[in-house]
N, C-alpha and C positions, 0 to 999 in steps of 0.2 A: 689344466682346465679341460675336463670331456669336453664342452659344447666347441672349445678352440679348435681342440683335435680332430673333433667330425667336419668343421667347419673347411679345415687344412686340407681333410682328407676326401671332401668330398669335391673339392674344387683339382687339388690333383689328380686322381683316381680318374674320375670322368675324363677328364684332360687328356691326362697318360693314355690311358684305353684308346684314345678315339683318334691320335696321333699312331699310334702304335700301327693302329689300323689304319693307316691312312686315309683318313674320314677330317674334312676342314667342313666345321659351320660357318656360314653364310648369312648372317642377317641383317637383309635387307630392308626392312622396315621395323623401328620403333625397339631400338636397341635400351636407347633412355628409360625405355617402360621398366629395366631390368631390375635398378634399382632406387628408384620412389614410384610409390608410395610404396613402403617397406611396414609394418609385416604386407602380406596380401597372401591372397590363396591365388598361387599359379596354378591354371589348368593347362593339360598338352592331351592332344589325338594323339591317339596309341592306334598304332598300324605294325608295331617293332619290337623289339627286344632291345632297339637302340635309342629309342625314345628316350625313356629314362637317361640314359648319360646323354644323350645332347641336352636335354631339358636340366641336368644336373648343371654341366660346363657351364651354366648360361645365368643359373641362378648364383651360384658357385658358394655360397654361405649364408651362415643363418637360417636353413631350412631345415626339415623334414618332409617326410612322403607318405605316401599309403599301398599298400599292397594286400597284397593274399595271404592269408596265414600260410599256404604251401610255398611259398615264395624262401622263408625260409629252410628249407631244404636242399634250396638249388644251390650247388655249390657259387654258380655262375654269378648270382646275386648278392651270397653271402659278406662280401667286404663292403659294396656298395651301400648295401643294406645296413652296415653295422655306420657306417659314416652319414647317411642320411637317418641314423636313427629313425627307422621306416616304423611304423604302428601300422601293424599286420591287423588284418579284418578276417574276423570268423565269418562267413557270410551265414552258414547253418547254425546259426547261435546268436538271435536277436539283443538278448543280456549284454553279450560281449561286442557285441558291434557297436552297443551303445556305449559299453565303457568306452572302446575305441575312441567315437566322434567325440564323447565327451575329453579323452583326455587330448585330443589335436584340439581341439576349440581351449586348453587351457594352454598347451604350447603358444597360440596363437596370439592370445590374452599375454603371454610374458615377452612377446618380442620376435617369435619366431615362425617365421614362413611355412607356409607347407603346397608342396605338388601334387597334384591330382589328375588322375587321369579319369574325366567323368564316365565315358563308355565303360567302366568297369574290366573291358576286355577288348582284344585286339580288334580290330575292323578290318574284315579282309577285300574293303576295297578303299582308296583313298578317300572315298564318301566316308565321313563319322558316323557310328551308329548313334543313336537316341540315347542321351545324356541322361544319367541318374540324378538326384538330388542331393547328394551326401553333401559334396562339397557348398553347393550353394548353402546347403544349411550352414553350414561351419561360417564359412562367410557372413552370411547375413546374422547370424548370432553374436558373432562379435564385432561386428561395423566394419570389418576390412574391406576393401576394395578386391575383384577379382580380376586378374590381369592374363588374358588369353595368349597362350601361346601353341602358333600352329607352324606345324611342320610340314614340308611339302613330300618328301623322297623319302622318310625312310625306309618305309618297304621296299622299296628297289634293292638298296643298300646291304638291309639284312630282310630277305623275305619271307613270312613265318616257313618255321622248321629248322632253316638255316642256321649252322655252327658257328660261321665266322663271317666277320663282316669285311664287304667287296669297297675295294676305296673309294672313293669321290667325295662328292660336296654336298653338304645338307642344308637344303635352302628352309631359313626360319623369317617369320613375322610377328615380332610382339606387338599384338594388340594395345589401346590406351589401354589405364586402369576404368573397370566399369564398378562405381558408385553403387553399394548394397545399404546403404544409411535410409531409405524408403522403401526395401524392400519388406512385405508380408507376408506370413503363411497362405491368403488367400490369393495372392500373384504370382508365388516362389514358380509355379509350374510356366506362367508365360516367361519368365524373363530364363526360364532353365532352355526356352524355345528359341527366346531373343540371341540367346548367347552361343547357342550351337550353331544356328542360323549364319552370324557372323564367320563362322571357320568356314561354312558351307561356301559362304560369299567369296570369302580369299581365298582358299584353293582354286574356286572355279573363274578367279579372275587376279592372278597373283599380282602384288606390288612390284615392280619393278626395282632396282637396287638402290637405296640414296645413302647419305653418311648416316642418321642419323637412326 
């Protein structure tokens, strides 16, 4: 069964990599968020090249992702990519971007998660930059629930340009799941504010460690 095998491989893969590299997650608050409400759209601040596999490890099945059409080229990404069954986005090719959302909004619809990384691109400061819409659409179109996940380090870790990644600890926060079942094309832009705002908040005021 492909979707078993991505499923396998992407909970290993991540895993392996970040072991490898002696890189241990940390999550400190709202680990339960991880799996219910199941499907949802997981969002992560991208600051990294490491994002993605901690974000991977953490979701660890059931998913797919979104990236860059040039993403497939990098060798770097190429396995991850093929076990997150990633739906690469044309950005210069509105047609195809829509194919795009529309085919993760059907993934979505059959049971299966997907990660997004809203800033579109890296942020070169642990501040997030200003969140796109894509994901929130995909959410709100099919009633999932979006469940924030923010990361504190890992630009330290691996800082853009960076080959290889330096060991330590990656401190994570899952957000509750946030409720898209009211939301509207006429609000999608406050709560796209509501919800970045939130990352804004925990970075600048991090949770402390609990079990849960």
């Amino acid at each position: 069964d492909g979707a078993l095998a991505r499923s396998l491989a992407m909970s290993w893969s991540t895993g392996a990599a970040l072991v490898v590299a002696g890189i241990r997650v940390q999550v400190d608050r709202g680990r339960r968020n991880l799996d219910a409400p199941r499907p949802a759209v997981f969002l992560m601040n991208h600051q990294s090249e490491l994002d993605p596999l901690v974000a991977g490890t953490l979701i660890r099945h059931d998913a797919t992702a979104t990236g860059k059409k040039e993403a497939k080229l990098d060798p770097r990404a190429g396995f991850l990519g093929w076990a997150l069954d990633v739906v690469h986005f044309d950005r210069g090719n509105p047609e195809k971007a829509r194919e795009a959302s529309a085919e993760l909004e059907r993934r979505v619809r059959a049971g299966v998660s997907v990660l997004v990384a809203p800033e579109g691109t890296r942020s070169p400061t642990p501040t997030p930059l200003p969140f796109k819409k894509g994901a929130f659409h995909i959410a709100m179109n099919t009633g999932v629930p979006i469940i924030p996940i923010v990361m504190r380090n890992c630009g330290e870790l691996m800082p853009k340009g960076a080959k290889t990644m330096r060991p330590g600890t990656v401190r994570v926060a899952v957000l509750d799941p946030i409720d898209t079942s009211g939301w509207t094309k006429e609000t999608l832009g406050e709560h796209v504010e509501a919800v970045r705002a939130l990352y804004v908040e925990t970075l600048e005021n991090w949770p402390g460690p609990v079990s849960v």
